[in-house]
Structure formats: structure tokens, C-alpha cells
C-alpha positions in Angstrom: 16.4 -9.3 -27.1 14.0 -11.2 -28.7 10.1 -10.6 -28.3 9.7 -14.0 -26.0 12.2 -12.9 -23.7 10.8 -9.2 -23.6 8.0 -11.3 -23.0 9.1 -13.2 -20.5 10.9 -9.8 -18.9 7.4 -8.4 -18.6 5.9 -10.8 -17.2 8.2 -11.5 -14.3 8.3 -7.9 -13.9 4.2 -7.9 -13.5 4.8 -10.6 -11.1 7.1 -9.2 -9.3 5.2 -5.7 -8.8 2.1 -7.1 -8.0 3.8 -9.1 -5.0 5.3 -5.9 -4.2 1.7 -3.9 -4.5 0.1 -6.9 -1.9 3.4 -6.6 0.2 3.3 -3.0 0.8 -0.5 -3.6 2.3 -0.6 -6.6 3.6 2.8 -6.3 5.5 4.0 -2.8 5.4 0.8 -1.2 6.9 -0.2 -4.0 8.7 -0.2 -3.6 12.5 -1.4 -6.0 15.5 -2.2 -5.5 19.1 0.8 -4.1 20.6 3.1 -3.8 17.8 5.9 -1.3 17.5 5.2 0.3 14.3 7.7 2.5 12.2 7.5 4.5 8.5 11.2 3.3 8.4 10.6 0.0 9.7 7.6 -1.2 7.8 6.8 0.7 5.1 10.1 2.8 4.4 11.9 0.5 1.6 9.4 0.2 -0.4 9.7 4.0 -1.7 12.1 5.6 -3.6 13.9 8.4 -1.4 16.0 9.8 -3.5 13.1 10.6 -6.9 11.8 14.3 -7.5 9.2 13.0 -9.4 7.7 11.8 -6.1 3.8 12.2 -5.6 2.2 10.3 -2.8 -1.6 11.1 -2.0 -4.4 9.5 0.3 -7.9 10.4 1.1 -7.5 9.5 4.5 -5.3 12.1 5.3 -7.7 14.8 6.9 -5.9 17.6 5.0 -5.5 15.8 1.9 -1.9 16.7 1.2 0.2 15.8 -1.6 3.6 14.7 -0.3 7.1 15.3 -2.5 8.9 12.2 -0.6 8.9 9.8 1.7 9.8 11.5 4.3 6.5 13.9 4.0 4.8 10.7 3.7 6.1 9.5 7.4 5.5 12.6 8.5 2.0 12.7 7.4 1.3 9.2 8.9 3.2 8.1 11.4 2.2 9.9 14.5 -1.4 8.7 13.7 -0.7 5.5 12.5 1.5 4.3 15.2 -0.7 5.6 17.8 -3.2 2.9 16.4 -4.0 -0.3 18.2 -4.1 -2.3 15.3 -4.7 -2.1 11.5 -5.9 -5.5 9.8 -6.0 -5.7 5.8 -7.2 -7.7 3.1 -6.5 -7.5 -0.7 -10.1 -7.5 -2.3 -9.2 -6.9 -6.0 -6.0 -8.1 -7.0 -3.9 -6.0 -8.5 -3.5 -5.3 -11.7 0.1 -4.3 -13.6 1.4 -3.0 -16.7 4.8 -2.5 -17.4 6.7 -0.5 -19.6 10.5 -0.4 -19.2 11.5 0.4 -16.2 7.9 1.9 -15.1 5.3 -0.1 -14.0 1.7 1.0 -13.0 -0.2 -1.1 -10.6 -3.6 -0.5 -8.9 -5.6 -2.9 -6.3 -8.6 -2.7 -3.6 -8.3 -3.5 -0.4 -9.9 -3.0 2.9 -9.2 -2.6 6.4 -10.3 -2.8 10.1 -8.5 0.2 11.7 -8.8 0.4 15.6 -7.9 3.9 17.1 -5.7 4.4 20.3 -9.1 4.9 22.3 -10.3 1.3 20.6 -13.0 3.2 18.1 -13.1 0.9 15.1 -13.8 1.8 11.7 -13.4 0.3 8.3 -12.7 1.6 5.2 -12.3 0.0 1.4 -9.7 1.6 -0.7 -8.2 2.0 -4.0 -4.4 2.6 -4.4 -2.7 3.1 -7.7 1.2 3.1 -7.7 3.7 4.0 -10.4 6.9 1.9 -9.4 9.8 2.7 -10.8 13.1 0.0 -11.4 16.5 1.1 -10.1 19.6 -0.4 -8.9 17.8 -3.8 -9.0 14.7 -3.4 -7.6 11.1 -1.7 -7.9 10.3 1.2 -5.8 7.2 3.5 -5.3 7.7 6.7 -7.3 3.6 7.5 -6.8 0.8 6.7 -4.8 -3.1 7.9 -4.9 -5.3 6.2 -2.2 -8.8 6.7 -2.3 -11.1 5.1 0.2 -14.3 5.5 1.3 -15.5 4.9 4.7 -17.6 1.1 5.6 -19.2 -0.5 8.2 -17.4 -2.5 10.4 -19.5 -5.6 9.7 -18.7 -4.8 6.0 -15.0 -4.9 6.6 -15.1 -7.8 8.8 -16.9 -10.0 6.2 -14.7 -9.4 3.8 -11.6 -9.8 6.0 -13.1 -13.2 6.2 -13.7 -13.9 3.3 -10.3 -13.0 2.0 -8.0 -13.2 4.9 -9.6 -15.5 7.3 -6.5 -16.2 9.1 -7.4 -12.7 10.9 -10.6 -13.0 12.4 
């Protein structure tokens, strides 16, 4: 291979990850009014299941656990999350990638609008850093650390306007 078309490799792969990093928010834990929301069904393929390497952490998770898989991650999040009325997001810091090989690390802010069950809303602005790993074709979440800190709801909503204001 020579160095342009490692080059080029890169690249695309930098592309590719960081469409993956704003996909995973921005649609996989994305919920409106009403929807039918699923680990499996959103969120589900864009780990890898099948790693022991896996580490997947978030500071929202009231007892701040570190999960070994996927499944621990549903676990974790699903009875919460789909219980919400609605979860709106908006990418404030794109992400940014380096790859090496078949490892890519990727981090990104973001913020979101979360309305509880009992229609409490809060907002929060987070920072996720993911190591995707490539296999059988395609890049997959190997680790995750979320941290977020807790904002007002005004603060959210202006900058849900102000990056997303097709959700206002």
C-alpha cells in the first residue's frame, strides 16, 4: 500500500467513524413523544457483542457502573430510558477521530433535553469518548466514557437551537 492510499484509508475511516459517533446520538438515543424505544432496536448495532475488551461507562448512571458488554449496558439503561417521554440531542463539538489500524478513537459534546415519564425536564451537556473497533466490515463500539454535567433547560434549549433547530 502506498502512503496516499493509507492516506486515503484513514481518512475515509475518520469519516466514517465520525458519522458513526453523530449516528449513535443523534439517532440511536434519540427518542420523541410516544416512541417505542429499544437497546436492541436503536442503539444495539452499534456495539460490539461478542469483545471482552468491552468498557462502557456514563456519569448519568446513578451508580456509576462500568458495564463488560452490551447487554449490561441495556440493562443499565433501558428500563429508565424507555420509560422517558422524549430525549432530544444536538452535536455541540464535532467529533474528533484518530485512527490507527483497525482502532479508532473518537470523542464529541453534545447536549440533550431529557423529559422524564412524569414530564420533569432537565438538560444535560456531555462528553463521550469511544474506541471503535473494525470487524467483519464494519466499526463497532469496543468503549465508551460519558461524562456530563447537569444544565439548565434554557441552556439546552438554546443550543438545541442553535445546532438542531429542526427540534424546537
Amino acid at each position: 500500500m502506498t502512503s496516499i492510499q493509507h492516506s486515503a484509508d484513514t481518512q475515509n475511516a475518520k469519516l466514517a467513524v465520525a458519522d458513526l459517533q453523530r449516528q449513535w446520538i443523534l439517532e440511536g438515543w434519540e427518542k420523541q413523544p410516544g416512541e417505542h424505544w429499544t437497546f436492541d432496536g436503536k442503539v444495539g448495532h452499534f456495539y460490539d457483542w461478542d469483545n471482552s475488551a468491552t468498557s462502557l461507562h456514563d456519569t448519568f448512571d446513578p451508580q456509576l457502573r462500568v458495564a463488560r458488554s452490551p447487554k449490561e449496558w441495556a440493562d443499565a439503561f433501558e428500563p429508565s430510558f424507555a420509560g422517558m417521554n422524549s430525549a432530544l440531542h444536538a452535536v455541540t463539538d464535532e467529533p474528533d477521530v484518530l485512527v490507527s489500524g483497525d482502532i479508532a478513537s473518537a470523542t464529541f459534546e453534545f447536549c440533550v433535553r431529557l423529559e422524564a415519564g412524569d414530564s420533569k425536564v432537565t438538560g444535560a451537556i456531555c462528553r463521550t469518548s469511544h474506541v471503535w473497533g473494525f470487524k467483519n466490515g464494519k466499526w463497532t463500539i469496543i468503549r465508551e466514557h460519558t461524562s456530563c454535567r447537569v444544565a439548565s433547560v434554557q441552556e439546552v434549549q438554546a443550543l438545541l437551537g442553535k445546532f438542531e433547530p429542526q427540534k424546537l
